[in-house]
C-alpha positions as a printed Julia matrix, in Angstrom:
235×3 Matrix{Float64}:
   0.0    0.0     0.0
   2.52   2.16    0.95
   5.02   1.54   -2.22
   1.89   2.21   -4.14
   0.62   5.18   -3.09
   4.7    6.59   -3.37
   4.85   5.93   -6.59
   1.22   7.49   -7.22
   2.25  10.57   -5.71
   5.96  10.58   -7.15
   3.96  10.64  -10.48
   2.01  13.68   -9.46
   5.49  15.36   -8.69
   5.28  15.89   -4.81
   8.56  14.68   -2.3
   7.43  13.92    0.47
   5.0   12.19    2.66
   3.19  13.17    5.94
   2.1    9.9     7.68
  -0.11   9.54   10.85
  -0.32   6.22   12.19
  -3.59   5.12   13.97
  -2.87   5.29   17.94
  -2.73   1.67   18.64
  -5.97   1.44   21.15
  -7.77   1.72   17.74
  -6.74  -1.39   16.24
  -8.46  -4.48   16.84
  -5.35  -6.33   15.72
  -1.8   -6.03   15.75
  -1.51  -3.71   12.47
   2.02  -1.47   13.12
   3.94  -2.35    9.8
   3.7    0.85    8.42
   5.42   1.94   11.16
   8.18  -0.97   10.26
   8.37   0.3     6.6
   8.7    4.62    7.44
  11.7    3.1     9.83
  12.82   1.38    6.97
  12.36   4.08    4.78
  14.25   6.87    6.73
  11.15   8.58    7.74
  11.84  11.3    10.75
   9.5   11.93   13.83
   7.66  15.45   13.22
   5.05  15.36   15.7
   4.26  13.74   18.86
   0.76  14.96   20.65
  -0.02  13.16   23.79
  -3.62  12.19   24.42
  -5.09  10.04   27.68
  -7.19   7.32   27.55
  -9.24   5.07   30.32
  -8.45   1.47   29.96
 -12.24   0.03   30.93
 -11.07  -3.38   30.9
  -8.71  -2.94   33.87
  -9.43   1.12   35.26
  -7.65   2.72   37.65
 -10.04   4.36   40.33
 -10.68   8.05   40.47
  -8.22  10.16   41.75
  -8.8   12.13   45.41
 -10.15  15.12   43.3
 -12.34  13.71   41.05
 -14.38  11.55   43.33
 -14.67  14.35   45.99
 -16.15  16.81   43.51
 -18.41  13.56   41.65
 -19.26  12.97   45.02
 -20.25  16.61   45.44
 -22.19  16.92   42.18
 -24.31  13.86   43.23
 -25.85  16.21   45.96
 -26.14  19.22   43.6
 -29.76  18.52   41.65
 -27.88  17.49   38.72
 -29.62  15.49   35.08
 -26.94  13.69   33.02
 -28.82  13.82   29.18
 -28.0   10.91   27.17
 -28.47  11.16   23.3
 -29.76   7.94   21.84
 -30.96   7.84   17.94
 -31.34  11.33   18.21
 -33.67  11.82   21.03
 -31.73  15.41   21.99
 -33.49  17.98   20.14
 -31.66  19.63   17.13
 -31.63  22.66   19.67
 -29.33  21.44   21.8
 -26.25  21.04   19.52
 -26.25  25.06   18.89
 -26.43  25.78   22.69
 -23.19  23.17   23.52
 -21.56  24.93   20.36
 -21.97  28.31   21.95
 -20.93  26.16   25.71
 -17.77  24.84   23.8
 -16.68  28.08   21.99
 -17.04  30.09   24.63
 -15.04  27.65   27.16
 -11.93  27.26   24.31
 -11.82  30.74   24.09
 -11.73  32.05   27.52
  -9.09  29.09   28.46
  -6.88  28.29   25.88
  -7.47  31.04   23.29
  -8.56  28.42   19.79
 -12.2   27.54   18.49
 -13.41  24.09   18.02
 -11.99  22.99   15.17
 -15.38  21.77   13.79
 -17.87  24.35   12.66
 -21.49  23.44   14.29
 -22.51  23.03   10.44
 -19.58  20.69   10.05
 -20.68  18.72   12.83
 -24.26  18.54   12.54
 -23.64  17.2     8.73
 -21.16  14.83    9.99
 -24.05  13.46   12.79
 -25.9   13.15    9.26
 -23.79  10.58    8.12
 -23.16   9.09   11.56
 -26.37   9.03   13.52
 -25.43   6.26   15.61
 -21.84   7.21   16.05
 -21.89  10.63   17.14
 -23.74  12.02   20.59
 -24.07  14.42   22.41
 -24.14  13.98   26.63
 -25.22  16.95   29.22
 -25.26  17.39   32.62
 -28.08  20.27   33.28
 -29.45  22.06   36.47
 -32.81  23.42   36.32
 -32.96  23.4    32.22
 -29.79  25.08   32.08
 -26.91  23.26   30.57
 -23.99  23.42   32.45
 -21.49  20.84   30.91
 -21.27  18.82   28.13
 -19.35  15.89   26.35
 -19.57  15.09   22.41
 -18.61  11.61   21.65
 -17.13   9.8    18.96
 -18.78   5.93   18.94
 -15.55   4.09   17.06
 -16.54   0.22   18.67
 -14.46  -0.26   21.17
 -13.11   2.83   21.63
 -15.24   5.9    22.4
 -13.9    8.94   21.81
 -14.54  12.63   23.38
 -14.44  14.52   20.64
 -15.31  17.71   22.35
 -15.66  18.98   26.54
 -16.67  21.91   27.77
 -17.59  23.19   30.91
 -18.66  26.97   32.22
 -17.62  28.32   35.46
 -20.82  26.79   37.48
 -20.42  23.28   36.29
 -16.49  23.3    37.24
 -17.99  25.09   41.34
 -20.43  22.26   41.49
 -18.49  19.01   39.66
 -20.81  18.86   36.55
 -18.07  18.31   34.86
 -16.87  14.93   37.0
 -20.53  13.48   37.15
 -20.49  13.85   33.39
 -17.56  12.23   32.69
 -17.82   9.77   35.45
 -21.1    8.73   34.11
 -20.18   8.05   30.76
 -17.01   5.76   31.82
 -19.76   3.5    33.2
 -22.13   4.16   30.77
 -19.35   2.27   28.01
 -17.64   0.04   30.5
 -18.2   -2.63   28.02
 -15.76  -1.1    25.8
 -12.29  -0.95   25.75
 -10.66   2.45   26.09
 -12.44   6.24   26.68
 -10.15   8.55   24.65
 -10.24  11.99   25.91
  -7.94  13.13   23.35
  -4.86  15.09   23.53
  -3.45  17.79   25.84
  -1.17  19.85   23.64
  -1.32  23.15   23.08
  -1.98  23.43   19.19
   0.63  26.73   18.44
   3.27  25.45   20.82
   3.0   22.05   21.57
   3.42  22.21   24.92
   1.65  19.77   27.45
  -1.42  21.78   29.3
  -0.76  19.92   32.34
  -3.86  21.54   34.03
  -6.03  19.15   31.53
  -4.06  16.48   31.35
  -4.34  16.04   35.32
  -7.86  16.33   35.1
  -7.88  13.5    32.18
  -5.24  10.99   34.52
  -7.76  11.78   37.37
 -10.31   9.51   35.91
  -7.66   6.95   35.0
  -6.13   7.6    31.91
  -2.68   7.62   30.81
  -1.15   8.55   27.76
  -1.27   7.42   23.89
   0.61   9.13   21.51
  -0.46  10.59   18.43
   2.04  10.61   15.71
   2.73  12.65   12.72
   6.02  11.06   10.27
   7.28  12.32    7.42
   9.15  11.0     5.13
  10.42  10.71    1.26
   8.67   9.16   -1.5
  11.54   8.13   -3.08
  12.67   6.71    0.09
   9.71   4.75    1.07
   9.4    3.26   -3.0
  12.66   2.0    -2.48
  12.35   0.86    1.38
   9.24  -1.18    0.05
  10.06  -4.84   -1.47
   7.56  -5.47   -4.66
């Protein structure tokens, strides 16, 4: 696969090729030699993001943190919402959008990367696959989770949070929830914890993320030569 699509794109007159390997908790099988061949092949290390996932088949427990302020937001009048086959109204997506933007702003200075018109026509295609999760008080959303249903792993697309839900432990009940909600499953991916213009860890969200049991999965990016990889690969 790899030998062909070099000498596709050697054809089209380009040099080089950016690679990113699947993170290994997607695979269902043992599938790494493309990572053999860009070895092979010369290919250099350009990018190494580090996300955390939950291993559900054997999780840690909660940190100290996280199940005092779960334990708090039981007591707080909280509703977890809990999309299935689109039982959230359509009216819900645009108030998490505003929820999300708002919270990526104020904390870490980037937008969602997804426009809400990209996402709703990617829920389009995946119905099933993508859903939306809320934690509300009184009608008013307070937190919220957007997942990404890949089999066994689920994915957290998106999290945000306002100010009340992170006083009262929304936030934790949310998140909590949903790690038993797919404990049949085997890794929760809440994505990475780089900063996107520097690169730099944000360790504030990454010890949130290890506080429900995750630990880190790295997200590669390789690149590497087309000529190199035709001749790395045996025909």
């Amino acid at each position: 696969m790899l030998h062909a699509a070099a000498e596709y794109y050697l054809a089209q007159g380009y040099g080089r090729l950016a690679y990113k390997p699947t993170p290994y908790i997607y695979h269902r099988q043992p599938t790494e030699e493309p990572l053999y061949w860009l070895y092979r092949a010369g290919a250099t290390l350009e990018t190494r993001n580090v996300s955390t996932a939950v291993n559900l088949r054997d999780p840690l427990p909660l940190s100290e943190l996280r199940g005092r302020k779960y334990r708090k937001a039981q007591n707080a009048c909280l509703h977890i919402r809990r999309e299935k086959c689109g039982a959230l109204a359509d009216e819900d997506y645009p108030a998490f959008w505003n929820l999300l933007t708002e919270t990526l702003e104020q904390r870490h200075g980037v937008r969602p990367v997804h426009s809400l018109e990209e996402i709703r026509r990617l829920k389009s295609f995946f119905p099933n696959e993508i859903k939306l999760y809320t934690a509300e008080r009184d009608g008013a959303l307070l937190a919220g989770v957007l997942c990404f249903d890949c089999g066994h792993v689920v994915h957290a697309q998106y999290i945000a949070a306002g100010t009340e839900a992170r006083a009262c432990g929304a936030l934790d009940l949310l998140l909590a929830t949903l790690l038993q909600m797919y404990s049949d499953r085997a890794y929760f991916d809440f994505g990475i914890s780089n900063e996107p213009e520097t690169g730099r860890i944000n360790e504030g969200l990454i010890f949130q993320k290890e506080g429900f049991g995750g630990r880190a999965v790295c997200y590669d990016r390789y690149l590497v030569s087309l000529d190199s990889l035709v001749a790395a690969t045996p025909k």
